[in-house]
N, C-alpha and C positions, 0 to 999 in steps of 0.2 A: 539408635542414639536419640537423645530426647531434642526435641527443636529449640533450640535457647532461644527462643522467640515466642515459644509456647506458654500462656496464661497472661500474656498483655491485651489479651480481648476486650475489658473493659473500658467503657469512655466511647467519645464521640466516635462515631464511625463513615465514613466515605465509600460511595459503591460507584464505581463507572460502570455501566453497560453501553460498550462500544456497540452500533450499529453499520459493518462497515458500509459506506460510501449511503450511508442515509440521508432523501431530502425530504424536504416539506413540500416537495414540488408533488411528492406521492402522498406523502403519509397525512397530510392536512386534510386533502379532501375525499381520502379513506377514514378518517377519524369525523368530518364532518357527518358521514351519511352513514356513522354506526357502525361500520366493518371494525373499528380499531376502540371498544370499552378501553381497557389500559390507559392506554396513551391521548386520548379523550380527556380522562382522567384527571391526569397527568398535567396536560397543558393548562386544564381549567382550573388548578389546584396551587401550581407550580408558573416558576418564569421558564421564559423563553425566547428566545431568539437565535442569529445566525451563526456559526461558528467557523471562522474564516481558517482557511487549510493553507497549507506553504503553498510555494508555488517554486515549480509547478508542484498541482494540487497531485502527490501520490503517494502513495499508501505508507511508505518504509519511512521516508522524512516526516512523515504528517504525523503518524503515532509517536515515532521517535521525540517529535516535540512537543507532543501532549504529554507524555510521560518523562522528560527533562524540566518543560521549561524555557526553552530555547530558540532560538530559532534553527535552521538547519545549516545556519555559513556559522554558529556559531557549536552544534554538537558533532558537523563533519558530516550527516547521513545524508548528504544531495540526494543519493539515486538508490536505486537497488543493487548498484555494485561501485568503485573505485578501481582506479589504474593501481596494477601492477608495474615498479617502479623495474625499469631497465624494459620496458618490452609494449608491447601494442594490446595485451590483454587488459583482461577489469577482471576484480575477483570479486563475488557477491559477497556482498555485507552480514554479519548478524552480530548478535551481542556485545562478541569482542571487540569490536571496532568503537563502540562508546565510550569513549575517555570519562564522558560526563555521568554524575548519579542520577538514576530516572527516583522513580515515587518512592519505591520500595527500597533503597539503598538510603536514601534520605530518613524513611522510616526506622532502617535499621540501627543506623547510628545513634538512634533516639533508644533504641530498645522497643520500640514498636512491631507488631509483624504487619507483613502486607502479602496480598497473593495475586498472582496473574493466570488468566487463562485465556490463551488463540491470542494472544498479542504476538500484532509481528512482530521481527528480531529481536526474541527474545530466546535463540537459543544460541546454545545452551542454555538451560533453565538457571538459573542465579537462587545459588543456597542463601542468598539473604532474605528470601522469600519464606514463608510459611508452607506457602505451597505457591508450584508452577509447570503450566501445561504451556509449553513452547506453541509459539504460531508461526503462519506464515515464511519461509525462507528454511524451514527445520528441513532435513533431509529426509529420501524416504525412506524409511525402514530404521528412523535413528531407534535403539533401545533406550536413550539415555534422555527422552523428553519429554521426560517429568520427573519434578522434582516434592515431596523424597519420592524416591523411584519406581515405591510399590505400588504407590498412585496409577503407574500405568498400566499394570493389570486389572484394577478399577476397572479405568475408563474404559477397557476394553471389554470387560464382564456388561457395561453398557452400551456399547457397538458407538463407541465414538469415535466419530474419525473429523479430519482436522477441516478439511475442505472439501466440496465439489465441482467440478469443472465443465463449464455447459459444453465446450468444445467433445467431453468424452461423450454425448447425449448427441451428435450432429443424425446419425442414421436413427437411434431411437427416438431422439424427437421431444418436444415439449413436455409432453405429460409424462416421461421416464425422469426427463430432468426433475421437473418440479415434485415428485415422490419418493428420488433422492436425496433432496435441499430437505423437502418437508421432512423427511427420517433423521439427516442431519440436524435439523434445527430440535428437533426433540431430542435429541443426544447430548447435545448442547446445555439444553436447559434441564435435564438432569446431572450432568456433568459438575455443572454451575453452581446447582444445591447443595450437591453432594459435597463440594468443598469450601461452601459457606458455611456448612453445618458442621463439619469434619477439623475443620483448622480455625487456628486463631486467626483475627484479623483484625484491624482499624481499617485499614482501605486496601480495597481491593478493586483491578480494573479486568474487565469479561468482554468476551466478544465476539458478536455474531456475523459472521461473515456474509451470510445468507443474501442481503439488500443489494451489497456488490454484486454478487453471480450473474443474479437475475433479472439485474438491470442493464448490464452490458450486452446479454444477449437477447432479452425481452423487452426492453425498453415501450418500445412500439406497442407494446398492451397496455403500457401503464400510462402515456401520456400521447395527448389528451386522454383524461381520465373518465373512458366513456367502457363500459362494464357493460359489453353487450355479446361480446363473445365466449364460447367455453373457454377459451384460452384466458382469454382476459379473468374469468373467474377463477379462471385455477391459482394465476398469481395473484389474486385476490387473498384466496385460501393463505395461500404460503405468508405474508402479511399478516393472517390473523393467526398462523399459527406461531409465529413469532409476537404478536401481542398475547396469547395466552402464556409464554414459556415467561415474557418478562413480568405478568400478573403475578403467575409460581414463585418466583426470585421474590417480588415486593411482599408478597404475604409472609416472605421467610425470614427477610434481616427483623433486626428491633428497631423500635421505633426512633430511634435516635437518631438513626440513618441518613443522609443526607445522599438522595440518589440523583445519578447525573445519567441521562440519555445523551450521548454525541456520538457524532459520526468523523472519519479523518477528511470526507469531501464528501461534496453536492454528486448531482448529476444533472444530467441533458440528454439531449439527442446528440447521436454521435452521426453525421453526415460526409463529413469528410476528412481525406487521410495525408498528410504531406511526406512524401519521400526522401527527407535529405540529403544523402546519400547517393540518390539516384542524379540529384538537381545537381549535387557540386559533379558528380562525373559530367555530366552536359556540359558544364558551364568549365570543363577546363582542369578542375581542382584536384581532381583526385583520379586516378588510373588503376585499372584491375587488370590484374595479369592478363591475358588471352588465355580464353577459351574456348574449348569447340563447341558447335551448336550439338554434336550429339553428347558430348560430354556432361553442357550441361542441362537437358533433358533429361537424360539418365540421373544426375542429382535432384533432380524435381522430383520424378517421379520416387528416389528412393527417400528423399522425406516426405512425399505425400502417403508413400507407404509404412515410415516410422510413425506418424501423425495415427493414421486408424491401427496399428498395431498397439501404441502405446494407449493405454487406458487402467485409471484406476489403481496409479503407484502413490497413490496416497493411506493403503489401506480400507480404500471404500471397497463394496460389495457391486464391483461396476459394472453393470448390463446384466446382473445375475449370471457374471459369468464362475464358475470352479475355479478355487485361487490357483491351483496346478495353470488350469488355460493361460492364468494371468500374467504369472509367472513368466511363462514362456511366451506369450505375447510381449512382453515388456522386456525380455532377454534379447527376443528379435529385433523388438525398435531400439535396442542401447547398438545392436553392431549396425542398423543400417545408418546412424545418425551418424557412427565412425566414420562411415562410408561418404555420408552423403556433405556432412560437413553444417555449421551451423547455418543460423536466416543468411549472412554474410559472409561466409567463410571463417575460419580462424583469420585475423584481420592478417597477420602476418605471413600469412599463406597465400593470400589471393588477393591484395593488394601490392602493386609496382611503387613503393616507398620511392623509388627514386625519380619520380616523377607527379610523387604526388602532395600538393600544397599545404589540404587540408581536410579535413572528414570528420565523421560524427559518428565518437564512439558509445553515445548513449544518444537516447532518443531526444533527451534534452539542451542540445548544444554542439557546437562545432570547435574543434580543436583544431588549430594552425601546429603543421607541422616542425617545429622547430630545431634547430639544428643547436648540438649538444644537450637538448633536452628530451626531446622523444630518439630513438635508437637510431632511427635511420634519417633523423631528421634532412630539409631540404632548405627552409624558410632559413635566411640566415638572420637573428638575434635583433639587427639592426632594421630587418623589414618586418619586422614582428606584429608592431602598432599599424602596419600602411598595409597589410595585408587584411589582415582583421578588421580596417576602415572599409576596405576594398567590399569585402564579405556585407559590410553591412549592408552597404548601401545597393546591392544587387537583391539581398535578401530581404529586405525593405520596400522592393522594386516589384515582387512576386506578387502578381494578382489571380484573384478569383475567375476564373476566365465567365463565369456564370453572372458573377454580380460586376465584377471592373475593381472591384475594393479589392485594396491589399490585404493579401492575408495576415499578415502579422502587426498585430497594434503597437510593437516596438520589437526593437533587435537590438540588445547591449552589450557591452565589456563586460564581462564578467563583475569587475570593479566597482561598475556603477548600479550593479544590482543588489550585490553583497557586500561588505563590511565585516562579518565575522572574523574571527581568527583564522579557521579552516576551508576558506573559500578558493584557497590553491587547488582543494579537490574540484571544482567546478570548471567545466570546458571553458576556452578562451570567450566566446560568444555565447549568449543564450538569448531565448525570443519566449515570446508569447503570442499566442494566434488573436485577432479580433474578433473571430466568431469562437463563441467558448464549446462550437461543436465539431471543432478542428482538434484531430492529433498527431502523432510525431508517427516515424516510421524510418526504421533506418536499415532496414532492409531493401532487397530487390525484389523490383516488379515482377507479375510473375509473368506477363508475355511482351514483347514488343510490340503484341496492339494494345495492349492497356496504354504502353508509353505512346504512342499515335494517337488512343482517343482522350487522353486528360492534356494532349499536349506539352508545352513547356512548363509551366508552374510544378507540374509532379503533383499534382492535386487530384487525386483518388474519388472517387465518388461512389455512393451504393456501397454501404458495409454490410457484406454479408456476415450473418450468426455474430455479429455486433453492433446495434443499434443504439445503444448508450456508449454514455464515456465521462470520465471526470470533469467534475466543475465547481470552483473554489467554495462555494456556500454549504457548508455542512450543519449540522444540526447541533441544538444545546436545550434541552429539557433540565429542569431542575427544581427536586423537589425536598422537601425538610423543614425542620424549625425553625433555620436561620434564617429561609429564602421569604424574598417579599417577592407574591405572586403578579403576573402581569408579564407584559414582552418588553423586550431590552429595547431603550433607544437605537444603539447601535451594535453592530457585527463586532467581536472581538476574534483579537486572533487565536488560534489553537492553542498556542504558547501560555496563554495567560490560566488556563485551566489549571496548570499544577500548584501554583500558589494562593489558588483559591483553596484548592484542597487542604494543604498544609494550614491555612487558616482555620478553615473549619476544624480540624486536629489542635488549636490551640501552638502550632511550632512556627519559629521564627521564619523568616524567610529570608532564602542564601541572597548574599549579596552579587553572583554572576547570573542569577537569571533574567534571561530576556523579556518575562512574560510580569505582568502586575496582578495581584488579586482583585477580580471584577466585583469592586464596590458596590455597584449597580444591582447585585443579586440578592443586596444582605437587607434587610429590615434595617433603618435608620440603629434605631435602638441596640440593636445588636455591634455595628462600629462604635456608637460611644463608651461602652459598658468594657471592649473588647477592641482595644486601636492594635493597626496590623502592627505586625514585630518584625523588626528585619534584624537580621544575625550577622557573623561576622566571619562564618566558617562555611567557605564555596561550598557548591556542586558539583566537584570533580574529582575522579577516582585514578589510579595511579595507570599511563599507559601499558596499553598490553600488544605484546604483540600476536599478531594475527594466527603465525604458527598452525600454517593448515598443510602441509607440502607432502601429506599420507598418501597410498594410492585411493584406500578408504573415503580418504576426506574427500577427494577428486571427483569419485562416484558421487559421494552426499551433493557435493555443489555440482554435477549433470544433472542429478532429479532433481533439485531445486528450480535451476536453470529450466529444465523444461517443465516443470509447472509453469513458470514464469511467461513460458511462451505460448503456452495451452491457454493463459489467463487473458493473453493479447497485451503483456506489458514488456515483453521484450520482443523485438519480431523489426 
């Protein structure tokens, strides 16, 4: 069937090239001393500046609101997953859960095409696209993730695969990882061409995942930025072979193009790990069934053995192993994780609900148990506000036992952080840490001398095979006819990118977005000739329900979920 979207190609064009979790903290002074031509380039040619991420800075919300518009209390995607209503589960997120239009829905309604590729939750792939290669959160082994469909035998005639996981490289080591990333990223940037060149478009948004991987578990090569090790060169390499893929891409659109480099977040050093979880059971809050100590040993060890069993269910060619091995390696770790149970248990399973106050079902916050509103609720209704006051001010109390500083530079009501419409999805409390090389953890420790030597705070120290971590300053490169060169006074938020684009495209802009078109990037000349347009017709598409309760679907969200934990964003 023919794409009714097809032959709208002419006119202004928009190109995002996502770099996920890209800073300047690396790529500046690799471009300084000539590793990075491209992006060199780029800056010198082009504006730039910071490109501020939700908060918390992570992956699913961040993209989510580059490609609405929005902020995240106002499109709904807080986290990587939402409660399940009647029960103590969360069900991870994708496409269907955005009420609101991202770029490409907005395009369409125009008659314009748009295409995506590796954007997270983006699947199912959305036929109002030209074309679309699902990212991040897709299931493994979906057939259905790419759109039109034959697209995927394409990519795979090109050994594309969606991601790689430093975790699956723990026994092979550095240089298997980075020869994996390196092969991935050239998959990538042929992938990229092939559907620049193949399909219609005005804008399209691409994405390399590669910066994230290699930061999280490499960091410590890259900063301080002193290139005296192999290792350190090797992630050098991968760097430039990522500046050579997005040269390929710039050589290929036309020149009308208006291309954008951003990333969904910064990075840092990652130093230290907070347990929440672990804090509120010390502190009273929350109770776990009894357990025996051989019982659980035997769960340790049968996830420590799902963990090296499971490798490479993304499709990758992992450790050169025979997909036969793979297969059956990844058969073994789905029954012992049956076995052995998640980081937490199923919450409903290994939590004493009836004794317990409060806990944190995502890394990001703490939910008060309430009664008539969680299942087994305890809190009654009326101590709701005074428990939650309770929480804070302990959680506020939490110091660094190393520096004496609290760890967290505020601890709020949900309320007072968000305003959106959708911010019911958001736990009762949420914080933010002081040092931005602190992260969440709501899992258990894994011995009771870990809990003896971090003591009371639950403050982790030494990340092994994670060395980086999220941090709000992501990046903004931007190059074209319209753009007046030079660096941005100040950091804009992520949100504000979509309405810049639809500018550049000459289209109105909806009246519910959160985000404004960054005047600051346009040539004077070009605002007077061309004043922005705001419309009169939202950004929001009609609810859907989630409708996932297959046995199928259930598998798709396991391997999602344990991507998720292999990446070190659920654990």
């Amino acid at each position: 069937m023919k794409n009714r979207l097809a032959g709208r190609g002419d006119g202004p064009r928009v190109l995002v090239i996502g770099l996920d979790g890209a800073t300047f903290r690396v790529l500046q002074p690799m471009a300084a001393r000539g590793y990075l031509p491209i992006l060199e380039t780029m800056l010198a040619e082009g504006a730039h500046g910071t490109l501020l991420s939700t908060d918390p800075c992570v992956t699913g919300p961040a993209w989510t609101s580059l490609a609405t518009g929005k902020r995240p209390d106002t499109h709904g995607i807080l986290d990587w997953s939402t409660p399940i209503p009647g029960t103590y589960r969360r069900r991870l997120l994708d496409a269907r859960a955005r009420e609101d239009l991202a770029l490409w829905e907005i395009l369409a309604r125009e008659g314009l095409p748009a295409g995506t590729l590796n954007l997270p939750l983006t699947y199912p792939p959305s036929r109002d696209t030209s074309f679309c290669v699902s990212g991040l959160l897709t299931p493994a082994g979906a057939t259905d993730r790419t759109h039109p469909s034959e697209l995927r035998e394409k990519l795979e005639s090109m050994e594309y695969h969606q991601d790689v996981v430093p975790r699956h490289y723990r026994r092979q080591g550095f240089h298997a990882f980075l020869e994996a990333l390196i092969a991935t990223t050239r998959a990538r940037g042929r992938a990229i061409r092939h559907c620049l060149a193949q399909y219609s478009w005005r804008a399209a948004v691409v994405v390399f995942t590669g910066p994230d991987r290699i930061q999280h578990a490499f960091w410590h090569l890259l900063d301080p930025f002193e290139p005296t090790s192999g290792e350190a060169h090797g992630a050098i390499s991968f760097y430039q072979v990522l500046d050579q893929e997005i040269g390929r891409i710039l050589e290929q659109v036309p020149a009308n193009t208006h291309v954008y480099l951003v990333s969904d977040h910064g990075f840092g050093p990652h130093r230290k790990t907070f347990y929440v979880n672990d804090w509120l059971e010390a502190h009273g809050y929350l109770h776990r069934k009894a357990e025996s100590a051989p019982g659980m040993h035997v769960r340790r060890l049968l996830r420590a053995a799902c963990r090296r069993a499971r490798n490479g269910d993304d499709g990758t060619k992992a450790n050169g192993r025979p997909q036969a091995v793979r297969d059956f390696a990844q058969n073994v770790a789905r029954q012992l994780e049956d076995l052995a149970g998640d980081t937490f248990g199923p919450l409903e399973a290994r939590i004493d609900w009836s004794r317990t106050m409060a806990f944190a079902p995502t890394p990001h916050g703490v939910q008060v148990n309430v009664q008539g509103r969680e299942p087994r609720g305890i809190v009654p209704l009326s101590r709701h506000d005074d428990v939650r006051a309770e929480l804070r001010k302990r959680l506020a109390r939490v110091r660094d036992p190393r520096t004496g500083e609290p760890i967290h530079a505020e601890v709020l009501f949900r309320e007072e952080k968000y305003t959106g419409q959708r911010m019911v999805a958001a736990p009762d409390l949420v914080y933010r840490f002081r040092s931005p090389d602190t992260s969440w953890r709501t899992g258990r420790l894994a011995t009771a001398r870990d809990v003896r030597r971090i003591g009371a705070s639950f403050l982790a120290t030494g990340m092994a095979w994670e060395s980086g971590t999220h941090t709000p300053d992501g990046i903004l490169v931007a190059r074209g006819p319209e753009i007046r060169p030079g660096a941005l006074a100040h950091p804009v938020p992520i949100w504000d990118l979509l309405p810049t684009l639809l500018y550049h495209l000459g289209l109105p802009i909806p009246p519910d977005l959160d985000g404004k078109v960054i005047t600051s990037l346009f040539h004077p000349s070009v605002l007077a000739e061309r004043p922005v347009r705001h419309g009169t017709r939202p950004a929001v598409r009609r609810p859907n329900e989630m409708g996932r309760d297959t046995a199928e679907e259930d598998v798709g969200e396991r391997s999602v979920m344990r991507r998720l934990e292999d990446l070190g964003y659920l654990s």
